[in-house]
C-alpha positions as a LaTeX table, in Angstrom:
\begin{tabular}{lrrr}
\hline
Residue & $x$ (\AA) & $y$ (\AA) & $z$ (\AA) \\
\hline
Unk1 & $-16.26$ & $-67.24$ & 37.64 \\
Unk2 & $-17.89$ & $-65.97$ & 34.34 \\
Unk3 & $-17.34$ & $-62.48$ & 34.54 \\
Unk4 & $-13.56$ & $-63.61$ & 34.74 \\
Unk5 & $-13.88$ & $-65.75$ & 31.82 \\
Unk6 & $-15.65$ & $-62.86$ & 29.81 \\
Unk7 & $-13.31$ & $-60.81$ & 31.17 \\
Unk8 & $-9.95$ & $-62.91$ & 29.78 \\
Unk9 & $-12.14$ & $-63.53$ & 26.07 \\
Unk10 & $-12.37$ & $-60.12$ & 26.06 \\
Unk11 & $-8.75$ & $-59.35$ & 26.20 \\
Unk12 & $-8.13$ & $-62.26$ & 24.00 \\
Unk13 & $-9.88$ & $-60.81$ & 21.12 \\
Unk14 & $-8.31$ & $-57.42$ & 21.81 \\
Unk15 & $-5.39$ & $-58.74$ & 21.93 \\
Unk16 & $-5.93$ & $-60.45$ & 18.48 \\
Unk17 & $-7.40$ & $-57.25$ & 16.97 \\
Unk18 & $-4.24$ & $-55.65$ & 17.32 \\
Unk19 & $-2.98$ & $-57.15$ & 14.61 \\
Unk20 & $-2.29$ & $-54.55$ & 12.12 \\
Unk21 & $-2.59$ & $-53.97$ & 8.33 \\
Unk22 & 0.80 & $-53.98$ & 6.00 \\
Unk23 & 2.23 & $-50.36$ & 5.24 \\
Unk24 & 2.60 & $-49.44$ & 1.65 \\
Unk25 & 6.31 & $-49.11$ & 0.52 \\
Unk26 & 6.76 & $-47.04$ & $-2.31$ \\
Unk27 & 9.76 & $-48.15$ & $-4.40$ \\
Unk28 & 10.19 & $-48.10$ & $-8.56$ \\
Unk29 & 8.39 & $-50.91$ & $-9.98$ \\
Unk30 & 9.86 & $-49.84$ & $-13.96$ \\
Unk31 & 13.74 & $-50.04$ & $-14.45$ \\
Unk32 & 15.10 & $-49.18$ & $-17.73$ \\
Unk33 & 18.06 & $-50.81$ & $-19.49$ \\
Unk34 & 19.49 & $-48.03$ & $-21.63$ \\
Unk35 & 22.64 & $-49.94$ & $-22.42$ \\
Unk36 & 20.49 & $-53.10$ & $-23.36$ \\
Unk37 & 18.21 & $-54.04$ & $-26.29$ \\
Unk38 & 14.89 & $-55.73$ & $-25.61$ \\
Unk39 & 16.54 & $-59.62$ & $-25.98$ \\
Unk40 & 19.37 & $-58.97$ & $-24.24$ \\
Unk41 & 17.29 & $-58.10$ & $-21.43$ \\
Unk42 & 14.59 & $-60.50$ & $-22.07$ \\
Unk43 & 17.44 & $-63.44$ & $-22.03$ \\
Unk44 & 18.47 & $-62.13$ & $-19.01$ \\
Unk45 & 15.22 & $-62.37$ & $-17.24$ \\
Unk46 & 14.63 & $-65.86$ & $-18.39$ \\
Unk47 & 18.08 & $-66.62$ & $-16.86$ \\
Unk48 & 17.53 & $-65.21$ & $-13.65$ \\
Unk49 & 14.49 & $-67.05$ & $-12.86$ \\
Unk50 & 16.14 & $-70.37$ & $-13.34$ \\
Unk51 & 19.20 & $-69.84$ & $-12.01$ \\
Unk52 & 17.03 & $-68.66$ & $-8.73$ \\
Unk53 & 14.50 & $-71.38$ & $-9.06$ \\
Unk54 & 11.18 & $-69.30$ & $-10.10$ \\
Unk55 & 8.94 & $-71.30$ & $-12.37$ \\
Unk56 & 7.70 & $-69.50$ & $-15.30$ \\
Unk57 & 4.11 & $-70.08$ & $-15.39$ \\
Unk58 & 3.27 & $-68.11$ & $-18.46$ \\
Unk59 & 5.48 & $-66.43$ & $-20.87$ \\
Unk60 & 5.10 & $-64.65$ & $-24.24$ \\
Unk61 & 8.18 & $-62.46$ & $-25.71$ \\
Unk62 & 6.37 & $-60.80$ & $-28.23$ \\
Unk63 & 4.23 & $-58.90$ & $-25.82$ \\
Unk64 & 7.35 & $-59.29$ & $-22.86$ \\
Unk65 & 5.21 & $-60.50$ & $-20.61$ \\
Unk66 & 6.44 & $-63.26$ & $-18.05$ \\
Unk67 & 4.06 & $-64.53$ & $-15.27$ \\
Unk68 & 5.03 & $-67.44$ & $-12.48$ \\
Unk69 & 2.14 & $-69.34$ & $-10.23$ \\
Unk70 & 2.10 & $-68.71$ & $-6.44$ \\
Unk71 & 6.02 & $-69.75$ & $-5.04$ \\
Unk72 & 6.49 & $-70.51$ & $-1.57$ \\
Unk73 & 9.42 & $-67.81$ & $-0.14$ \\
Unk74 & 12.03 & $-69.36$ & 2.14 \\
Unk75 & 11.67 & $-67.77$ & 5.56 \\
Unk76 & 15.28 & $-65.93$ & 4.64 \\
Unk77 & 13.35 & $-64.42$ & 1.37 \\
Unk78 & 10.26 & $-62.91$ & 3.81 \\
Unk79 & 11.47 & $-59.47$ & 4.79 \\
Unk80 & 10.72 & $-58.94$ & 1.24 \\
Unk81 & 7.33 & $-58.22$ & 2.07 \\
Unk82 & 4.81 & $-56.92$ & 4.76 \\
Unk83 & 1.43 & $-58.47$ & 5.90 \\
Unk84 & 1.39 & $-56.09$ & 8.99 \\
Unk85 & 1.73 & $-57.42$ & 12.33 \\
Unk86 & $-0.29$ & $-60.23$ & 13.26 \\
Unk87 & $-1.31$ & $-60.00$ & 17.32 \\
Unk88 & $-1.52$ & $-63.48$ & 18.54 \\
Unk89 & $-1.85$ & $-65.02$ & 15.07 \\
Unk90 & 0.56 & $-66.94$ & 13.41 \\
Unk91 & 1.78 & $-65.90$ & 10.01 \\
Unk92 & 2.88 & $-69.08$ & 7.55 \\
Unk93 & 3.12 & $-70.80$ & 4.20 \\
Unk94 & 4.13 & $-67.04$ & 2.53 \\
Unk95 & 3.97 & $-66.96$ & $-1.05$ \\
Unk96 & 4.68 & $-64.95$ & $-4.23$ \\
Unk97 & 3.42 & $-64.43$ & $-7.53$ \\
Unk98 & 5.84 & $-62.29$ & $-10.53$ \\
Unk99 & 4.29 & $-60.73$ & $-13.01$ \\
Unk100 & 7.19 & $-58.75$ & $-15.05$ \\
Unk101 & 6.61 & $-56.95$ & $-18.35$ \\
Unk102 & 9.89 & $-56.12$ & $-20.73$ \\
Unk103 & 9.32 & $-53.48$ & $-23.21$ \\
Unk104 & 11.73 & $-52.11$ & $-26.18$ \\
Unk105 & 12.37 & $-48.41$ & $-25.48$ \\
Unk106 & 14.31 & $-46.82$ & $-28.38$ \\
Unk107 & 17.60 & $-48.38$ & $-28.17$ \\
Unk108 & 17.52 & $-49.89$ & $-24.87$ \\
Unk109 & 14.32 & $-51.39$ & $-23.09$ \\
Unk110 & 12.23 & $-51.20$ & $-19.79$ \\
Unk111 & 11.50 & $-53.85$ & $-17.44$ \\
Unk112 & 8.19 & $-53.70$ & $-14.96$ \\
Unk113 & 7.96 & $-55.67$ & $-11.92$ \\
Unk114 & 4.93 & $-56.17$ & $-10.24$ \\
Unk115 & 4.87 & $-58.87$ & $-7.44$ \\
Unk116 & 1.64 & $-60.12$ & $-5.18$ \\
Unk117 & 1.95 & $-61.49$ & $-1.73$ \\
Unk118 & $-0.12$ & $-63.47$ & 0.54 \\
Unk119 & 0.21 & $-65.45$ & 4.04 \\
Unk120 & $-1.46$ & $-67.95$ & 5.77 \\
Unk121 & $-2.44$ & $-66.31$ & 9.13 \\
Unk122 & $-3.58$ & $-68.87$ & 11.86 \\
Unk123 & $-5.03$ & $-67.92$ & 14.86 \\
Unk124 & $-5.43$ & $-71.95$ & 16.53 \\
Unk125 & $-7.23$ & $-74.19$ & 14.05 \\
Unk126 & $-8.41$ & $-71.22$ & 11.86 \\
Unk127 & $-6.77$ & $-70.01$ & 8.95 \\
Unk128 & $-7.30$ & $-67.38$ & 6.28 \\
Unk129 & $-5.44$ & $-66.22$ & 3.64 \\
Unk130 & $-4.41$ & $-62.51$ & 4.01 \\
Unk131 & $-2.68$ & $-59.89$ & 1.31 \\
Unk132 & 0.69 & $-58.66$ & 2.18 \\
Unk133 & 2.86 & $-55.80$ & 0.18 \\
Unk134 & 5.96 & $-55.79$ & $-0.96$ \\
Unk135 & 8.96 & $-53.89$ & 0.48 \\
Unk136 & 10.27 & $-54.00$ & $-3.09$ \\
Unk137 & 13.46 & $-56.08$ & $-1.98$ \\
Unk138 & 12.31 & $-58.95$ & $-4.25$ \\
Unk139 & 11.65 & $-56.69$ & $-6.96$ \\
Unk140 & 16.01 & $-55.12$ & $-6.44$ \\
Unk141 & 16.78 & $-58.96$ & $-6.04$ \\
Unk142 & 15.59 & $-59.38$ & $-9.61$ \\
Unk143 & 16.48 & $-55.83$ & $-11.28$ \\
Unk144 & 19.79 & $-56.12$ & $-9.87$ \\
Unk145 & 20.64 & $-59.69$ & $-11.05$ \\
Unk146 & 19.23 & $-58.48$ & $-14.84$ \\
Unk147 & 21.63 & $-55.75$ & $-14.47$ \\
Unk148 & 24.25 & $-57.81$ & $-13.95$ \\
Unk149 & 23.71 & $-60.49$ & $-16.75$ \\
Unk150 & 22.80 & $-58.26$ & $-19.13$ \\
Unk151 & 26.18 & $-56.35$ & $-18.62$ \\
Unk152 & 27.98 & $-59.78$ & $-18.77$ \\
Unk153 & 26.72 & $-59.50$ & $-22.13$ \\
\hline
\end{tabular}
């Protein structure tokens, strides 16, 4: 009876190992607003994270730098990023952190978006928290909603 029951661990943990680590996706983290000035674009930041719900955490203008604390994404908002597969473990609780930096670039102004993801990956009563990438959907969700305030104007 032992040698089965090493036997069945020992697939078990293979079985877990096979969980794999997240694939970089390489998408443009800088977007620049030719058409828009530094506040317009700014303004339009601000906007978009509190029409979508995203607590600022830490902003100043003059350097155009805007920060938020870890947010929980809705499990429609998760293909936005990648933890890898995860074998018999359970993936949960996924959050995100923004960092975004708007800069004035001769008439018109850049925005960077840099975004960090974790999960909670349970395997039974153990959990750790593990470092995902993005897919850089989040990062179009927001570029793409800026672009459309700011040409609201």
């Amino acid at each position: 009876m032992k040698p089965v029951l090493v036997l069945a661990l020992s697939a078990l943990e293979l079985t877990i190992a096979c969980a794999s680590a997240p694939v970089r996706h390489d998408f443009e983290r800088t977007t620049q607003f030719q058409e828009s000035d530094f506040d317009a674009v700014w303004t339009a930041v601000i906007d978009v994270f509190g029409d979508r719900g995203w607590a600022i955490d830490n902003m100043e203008k003059d350097s155009g730098f805007i920060a938020t604390d870890w947010m929980t994404l809705s499990r429609s908002d998760r293909d936005v990023m990648d933890c890898g597969s995860a074998g018999l473990n359970v993936d949960s609780d996924h959050a995100v952190k923004f960092n975004v930096v708007v800069r004035p670039i001769g008439n018109g102004a850049s925005m960077t978006v840099n975004t960090t993801f974790r999960a909670n990956r349970c395997f039974g009563d153990t959990c750790n928290l593990i470092d995902c990438v993005s897919t850089g959907g989040l990062e179009t969700i927001l570029v793409d909603a800026v672009r459309g305030r700011v040409s609201q104007g």
